[in-house]
GUKOL-603380 format. One record per residue: residue number from 1; chain; x, y, z of N, C-alpha, C, O in turn. Coordinates in steps of 0.1 Angstrom, whole numbers. Atoms other than C-alpha are relative to their C-alpha. Layout:
N
NODE    i  ch   n.px   n.py   n.pz  ca.px  ca.py  ca.pz   c.px   c.py   c.pz   o.px   o.py   o.pz
NODE  NUM   A      X      Y      Z      X      Y      Z      X      Y      Z      X      Y      Z
...
//
This chain:
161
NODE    i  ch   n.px   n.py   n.pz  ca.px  ca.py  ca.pz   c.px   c.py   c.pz   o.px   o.py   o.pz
NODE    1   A      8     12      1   2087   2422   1620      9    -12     -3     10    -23      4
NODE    2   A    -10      8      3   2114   2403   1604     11     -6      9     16    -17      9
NODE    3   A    -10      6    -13   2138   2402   1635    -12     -8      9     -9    -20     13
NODE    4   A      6     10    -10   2110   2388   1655      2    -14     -2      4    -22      7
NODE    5   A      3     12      8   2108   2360   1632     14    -13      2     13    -25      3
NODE    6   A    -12      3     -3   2146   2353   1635      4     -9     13     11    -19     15
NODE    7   A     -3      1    -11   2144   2352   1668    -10     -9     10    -10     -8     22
NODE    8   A     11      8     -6   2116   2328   1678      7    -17      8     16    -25      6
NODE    9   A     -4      9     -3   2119   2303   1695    -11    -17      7    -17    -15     17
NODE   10   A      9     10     -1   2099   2267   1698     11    -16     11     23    -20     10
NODE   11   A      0     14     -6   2102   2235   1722    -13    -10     -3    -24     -6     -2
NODE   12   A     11      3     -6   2082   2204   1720      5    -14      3     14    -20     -4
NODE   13   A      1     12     -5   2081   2172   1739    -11    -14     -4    -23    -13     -2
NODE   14   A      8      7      3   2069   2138   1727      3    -15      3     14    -18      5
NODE   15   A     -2     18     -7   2068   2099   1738      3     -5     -8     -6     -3    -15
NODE   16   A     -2      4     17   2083   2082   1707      8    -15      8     13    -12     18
NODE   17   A     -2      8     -5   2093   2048   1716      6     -7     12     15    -15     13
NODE   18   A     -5     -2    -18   2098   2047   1755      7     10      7      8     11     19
NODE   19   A     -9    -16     -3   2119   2080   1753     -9     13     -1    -16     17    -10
NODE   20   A      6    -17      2   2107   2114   1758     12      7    -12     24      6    -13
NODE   21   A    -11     -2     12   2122   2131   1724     -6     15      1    -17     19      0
NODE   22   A      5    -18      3   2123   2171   1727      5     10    -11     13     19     -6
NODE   23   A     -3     -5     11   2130   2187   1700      2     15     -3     -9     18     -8
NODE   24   A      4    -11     -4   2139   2226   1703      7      7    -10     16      1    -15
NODE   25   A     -1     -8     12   2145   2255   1675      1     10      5     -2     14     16
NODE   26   A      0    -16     -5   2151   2289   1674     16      1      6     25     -7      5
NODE   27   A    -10     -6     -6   2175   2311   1694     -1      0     17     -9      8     21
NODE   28   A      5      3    -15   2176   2301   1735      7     12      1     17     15     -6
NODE   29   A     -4     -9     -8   2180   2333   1753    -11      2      9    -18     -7     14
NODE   30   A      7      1     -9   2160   2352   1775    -16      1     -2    -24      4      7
NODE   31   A     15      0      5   2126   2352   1758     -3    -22     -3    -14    -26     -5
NODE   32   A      6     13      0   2129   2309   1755     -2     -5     16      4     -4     26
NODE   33   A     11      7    -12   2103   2289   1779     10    -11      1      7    -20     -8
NODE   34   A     -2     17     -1   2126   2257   1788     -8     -8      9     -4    -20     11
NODE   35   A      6      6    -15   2103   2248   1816     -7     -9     -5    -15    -13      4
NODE   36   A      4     13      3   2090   2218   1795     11     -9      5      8    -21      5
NODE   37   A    -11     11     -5   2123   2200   1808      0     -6     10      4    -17     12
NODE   38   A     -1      1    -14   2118   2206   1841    -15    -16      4    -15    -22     14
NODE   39   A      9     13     -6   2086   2174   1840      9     -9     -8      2    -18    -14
NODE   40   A     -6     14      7   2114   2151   1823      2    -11     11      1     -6     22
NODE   41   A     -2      8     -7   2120   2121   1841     -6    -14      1    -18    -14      4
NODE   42   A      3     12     -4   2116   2086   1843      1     -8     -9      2    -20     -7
NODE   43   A     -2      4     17   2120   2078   1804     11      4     -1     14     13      6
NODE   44   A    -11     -8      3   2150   2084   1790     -3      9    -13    -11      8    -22
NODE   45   A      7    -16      7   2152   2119   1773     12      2    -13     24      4    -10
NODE   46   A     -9     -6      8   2168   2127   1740     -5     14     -8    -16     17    -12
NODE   47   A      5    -11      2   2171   2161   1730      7      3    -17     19      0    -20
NODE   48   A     -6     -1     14   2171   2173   1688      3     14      2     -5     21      8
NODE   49   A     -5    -16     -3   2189   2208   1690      6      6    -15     14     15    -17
NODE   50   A     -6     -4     17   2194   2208   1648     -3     11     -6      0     13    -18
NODE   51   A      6     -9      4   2174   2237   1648      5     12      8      4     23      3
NODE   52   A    -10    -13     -3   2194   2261   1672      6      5     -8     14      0    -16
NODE   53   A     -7     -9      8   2204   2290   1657     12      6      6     22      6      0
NODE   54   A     -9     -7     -6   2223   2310   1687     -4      1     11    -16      3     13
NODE   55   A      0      3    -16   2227   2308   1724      5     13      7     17     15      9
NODE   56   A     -7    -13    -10   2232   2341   1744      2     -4     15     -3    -14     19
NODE   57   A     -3      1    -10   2245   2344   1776    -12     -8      9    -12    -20     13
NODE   58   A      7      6    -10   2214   2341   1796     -7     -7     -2    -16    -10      6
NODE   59   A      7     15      7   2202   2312   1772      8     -7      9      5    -14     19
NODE   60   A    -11     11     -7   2233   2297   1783     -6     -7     20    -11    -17     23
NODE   61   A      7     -4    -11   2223   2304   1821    -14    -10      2    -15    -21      9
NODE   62   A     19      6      4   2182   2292   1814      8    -17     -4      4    -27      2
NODE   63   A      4     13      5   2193   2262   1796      9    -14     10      6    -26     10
NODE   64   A     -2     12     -9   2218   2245   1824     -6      2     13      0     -6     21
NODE   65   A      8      4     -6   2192   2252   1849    -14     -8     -1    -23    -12      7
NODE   66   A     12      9      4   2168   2235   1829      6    -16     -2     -3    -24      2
NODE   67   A     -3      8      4   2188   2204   1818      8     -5     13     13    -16     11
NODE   68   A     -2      8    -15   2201   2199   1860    -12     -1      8    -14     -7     19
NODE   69   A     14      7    -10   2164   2198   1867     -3    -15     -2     -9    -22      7
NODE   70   A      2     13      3   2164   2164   1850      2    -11      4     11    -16     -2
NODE   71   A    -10     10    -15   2168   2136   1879     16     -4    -10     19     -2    -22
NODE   72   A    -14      7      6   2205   2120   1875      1    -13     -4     11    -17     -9
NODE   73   A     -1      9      6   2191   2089   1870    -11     -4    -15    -15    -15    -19
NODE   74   A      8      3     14   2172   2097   1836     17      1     -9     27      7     -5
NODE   75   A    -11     -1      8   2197   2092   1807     -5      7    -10    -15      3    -16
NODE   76   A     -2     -7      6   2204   2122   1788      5     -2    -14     14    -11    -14
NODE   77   A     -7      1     13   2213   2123   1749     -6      9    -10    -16      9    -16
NODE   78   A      3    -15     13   2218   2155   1727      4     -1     -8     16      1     -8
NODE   79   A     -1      6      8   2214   2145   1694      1     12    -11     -6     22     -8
NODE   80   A      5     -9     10   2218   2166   1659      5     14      7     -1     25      6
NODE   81   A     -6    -19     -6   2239   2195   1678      5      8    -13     11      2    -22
NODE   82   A     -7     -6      8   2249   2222   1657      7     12      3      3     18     13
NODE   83   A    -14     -5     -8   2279   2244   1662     -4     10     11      5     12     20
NODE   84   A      0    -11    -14   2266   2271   1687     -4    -11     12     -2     -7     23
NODE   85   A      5     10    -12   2252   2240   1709     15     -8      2     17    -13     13
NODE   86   A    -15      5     -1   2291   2226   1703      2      5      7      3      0     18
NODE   87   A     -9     -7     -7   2306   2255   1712      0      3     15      7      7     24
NODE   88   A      5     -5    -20   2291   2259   1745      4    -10      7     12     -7     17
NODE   89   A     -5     11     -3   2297   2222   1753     13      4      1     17      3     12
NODE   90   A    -17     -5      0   2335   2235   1746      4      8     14     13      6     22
NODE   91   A     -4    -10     -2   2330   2265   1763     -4     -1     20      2      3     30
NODE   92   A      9     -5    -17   2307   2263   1795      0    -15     10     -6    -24      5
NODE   93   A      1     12      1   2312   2235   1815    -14     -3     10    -23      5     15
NODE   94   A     16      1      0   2283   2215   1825    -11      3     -7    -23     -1     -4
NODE   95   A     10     -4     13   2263   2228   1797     -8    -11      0    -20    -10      1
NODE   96   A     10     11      8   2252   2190   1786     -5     -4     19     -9    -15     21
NODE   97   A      3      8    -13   2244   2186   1826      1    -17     -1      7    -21    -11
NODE   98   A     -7     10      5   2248   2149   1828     -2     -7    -13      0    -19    -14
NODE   99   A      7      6     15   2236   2142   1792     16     -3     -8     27      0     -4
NODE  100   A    -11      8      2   2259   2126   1772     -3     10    -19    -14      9    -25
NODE  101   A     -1     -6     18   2266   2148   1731     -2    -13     -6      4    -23     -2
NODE  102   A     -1     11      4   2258   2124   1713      6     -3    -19     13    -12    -24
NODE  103   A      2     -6     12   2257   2138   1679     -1     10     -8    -12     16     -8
NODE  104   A      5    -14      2   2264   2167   1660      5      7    -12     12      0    -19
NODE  105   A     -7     -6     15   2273   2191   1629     13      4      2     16     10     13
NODE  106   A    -10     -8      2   2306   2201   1621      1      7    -12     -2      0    -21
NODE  107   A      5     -9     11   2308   2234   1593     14     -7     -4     23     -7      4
NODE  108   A     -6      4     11   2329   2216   1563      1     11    -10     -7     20    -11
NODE  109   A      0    -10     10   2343   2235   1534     15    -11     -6     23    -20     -1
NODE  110   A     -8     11     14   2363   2218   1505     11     13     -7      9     23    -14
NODE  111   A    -14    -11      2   2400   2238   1502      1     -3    -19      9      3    -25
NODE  112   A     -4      3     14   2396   2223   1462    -10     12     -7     -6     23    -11
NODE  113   A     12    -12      5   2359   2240   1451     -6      8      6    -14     14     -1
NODE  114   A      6     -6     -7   2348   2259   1479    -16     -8      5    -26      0      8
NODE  115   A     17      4     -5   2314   2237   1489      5     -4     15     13    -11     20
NODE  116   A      2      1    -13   2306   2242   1522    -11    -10      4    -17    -16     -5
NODE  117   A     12      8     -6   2280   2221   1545     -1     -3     12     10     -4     17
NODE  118   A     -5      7    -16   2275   2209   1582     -5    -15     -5    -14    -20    -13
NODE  119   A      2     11      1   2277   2177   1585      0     -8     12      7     -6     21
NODE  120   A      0      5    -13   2267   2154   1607     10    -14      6     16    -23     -1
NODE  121   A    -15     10      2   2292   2132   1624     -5     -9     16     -8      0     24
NODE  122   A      2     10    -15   2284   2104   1659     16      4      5     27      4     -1
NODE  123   A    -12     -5     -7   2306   2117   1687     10    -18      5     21    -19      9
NODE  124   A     -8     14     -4   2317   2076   1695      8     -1    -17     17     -9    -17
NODE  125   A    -10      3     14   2333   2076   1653     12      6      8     22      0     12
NODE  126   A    -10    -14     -6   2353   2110   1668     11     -4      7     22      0      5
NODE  127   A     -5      4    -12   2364   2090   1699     13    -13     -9     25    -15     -8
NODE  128   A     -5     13      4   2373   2059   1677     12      5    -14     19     -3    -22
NODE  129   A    -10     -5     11   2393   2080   1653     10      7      3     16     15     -4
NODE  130   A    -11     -8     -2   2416   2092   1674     -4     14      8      5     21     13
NODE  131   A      3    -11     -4   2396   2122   1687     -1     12    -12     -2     24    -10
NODE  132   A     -2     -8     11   2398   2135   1650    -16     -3    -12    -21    -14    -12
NODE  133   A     10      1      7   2370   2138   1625     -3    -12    -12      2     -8    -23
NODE  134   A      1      6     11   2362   2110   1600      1      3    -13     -8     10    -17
NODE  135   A      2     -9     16   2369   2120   1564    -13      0     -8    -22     -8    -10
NODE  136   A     18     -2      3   2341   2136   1550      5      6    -21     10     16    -24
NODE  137   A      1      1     12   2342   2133   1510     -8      8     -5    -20      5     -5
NODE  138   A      5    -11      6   2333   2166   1494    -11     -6    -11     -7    -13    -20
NODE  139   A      7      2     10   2298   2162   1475      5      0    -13      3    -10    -20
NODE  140   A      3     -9     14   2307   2180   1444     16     -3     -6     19     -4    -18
NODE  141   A    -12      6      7   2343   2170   1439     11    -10      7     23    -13      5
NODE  142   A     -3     15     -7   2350   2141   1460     14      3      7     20     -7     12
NODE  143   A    -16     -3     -9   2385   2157   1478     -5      2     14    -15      9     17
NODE  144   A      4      0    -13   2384   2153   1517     -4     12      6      6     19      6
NODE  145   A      3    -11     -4   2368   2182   1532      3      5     13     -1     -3     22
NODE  146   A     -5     -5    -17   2381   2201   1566     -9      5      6    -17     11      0
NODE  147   A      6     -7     -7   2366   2213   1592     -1     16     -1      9     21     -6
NODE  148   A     -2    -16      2   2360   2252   1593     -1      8     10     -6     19     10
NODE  149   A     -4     -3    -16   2371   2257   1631     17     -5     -5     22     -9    -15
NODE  150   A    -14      5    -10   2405   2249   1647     -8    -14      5    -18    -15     13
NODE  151   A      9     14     -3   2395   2209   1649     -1     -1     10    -11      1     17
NODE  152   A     -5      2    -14   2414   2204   1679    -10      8     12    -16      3     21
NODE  153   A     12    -10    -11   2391   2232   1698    -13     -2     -4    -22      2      4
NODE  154   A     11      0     -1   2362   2222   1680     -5    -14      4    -17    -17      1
NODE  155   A      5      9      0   2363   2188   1693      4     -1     11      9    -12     12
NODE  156   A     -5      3    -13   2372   2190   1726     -6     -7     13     -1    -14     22
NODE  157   A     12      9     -8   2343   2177   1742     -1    -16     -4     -6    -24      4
NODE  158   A     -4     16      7   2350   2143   1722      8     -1     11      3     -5     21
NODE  159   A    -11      4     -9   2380   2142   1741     -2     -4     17      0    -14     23
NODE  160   A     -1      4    -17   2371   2150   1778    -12     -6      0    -15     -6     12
NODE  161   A      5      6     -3   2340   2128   1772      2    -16      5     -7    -23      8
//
């Protein structure tokens, strides 16, 4: 019962000030419905993905035939990514179909006290810093905190954006 629970997965679409805002959770593979995507169009569409947990192959698969159903002239923006929705951006290309990352976590950890966190960072700071992470000031003991990837690979999509 407990793996079910894990493994759920929710979409929902809503009109929030001229934009369609979709908001999706869980685990995309082959048990998530994306076919709420497929009526996007004509508003521009931002998508919250801060609740992805993990993307399997034929999520991967499902989710860029759902997000190239989206004409080419709605504007795309995937907001609140967190690192399995990164990694894929890294990994697969086309993944954001033409949507533009907009926004997303990077896993932080403090080499002084060990506090971890994701944190959220705008992919235009990224750009404007060189392609490198803004310094992120450890809550608990104020020393700069690093990424907890290989930066360079986890920011790669900064780059070729």
């Amino acid at each position: 019962m407990a793996a079910q629970g894990r493994n759920t997965f929710t979409i929902d679409v809503a009109e929030r000030d001229g934009e369609d805002v979709v908001t999706i959770a869980g685990v995309i593979d082959e048990n998530a419905d994306l076919s709420p995507l497929q009526s996007l169009g004509g508003r521009p569409v931002r998508v919250h993905l801060k609740g992805v947990r993990r993307i399997n192959s034929y999520g991967v698969r499902s989710w860029i035939d759902a997000i190239r159903k989206i004409p080419n002239g709605t504007p795309v923006k995937l907001v609140h990514c967190p690192p399995p929705v990164v990694d894929q951006c890294n990994m697969v290309a086309g993944f954001a179909g033409h949507g533009v990352l907009e926004s997303f976590y990077a896993p932080m950890t403090c080499a002084e006290c060990d506090e971890q966190l994701d944190q959220l960072f705008e992919t235009t700071a990224c750009r404007a810093n060189g392609g490198r992470l803004p310094a992120t000031p450890c809550p608990r003991c104020g020393r700069n905190m690093e990424v907890d990837d290989l930066e360079e690979q986890y920011l790669l999509f900064v780059r070729e954006g």
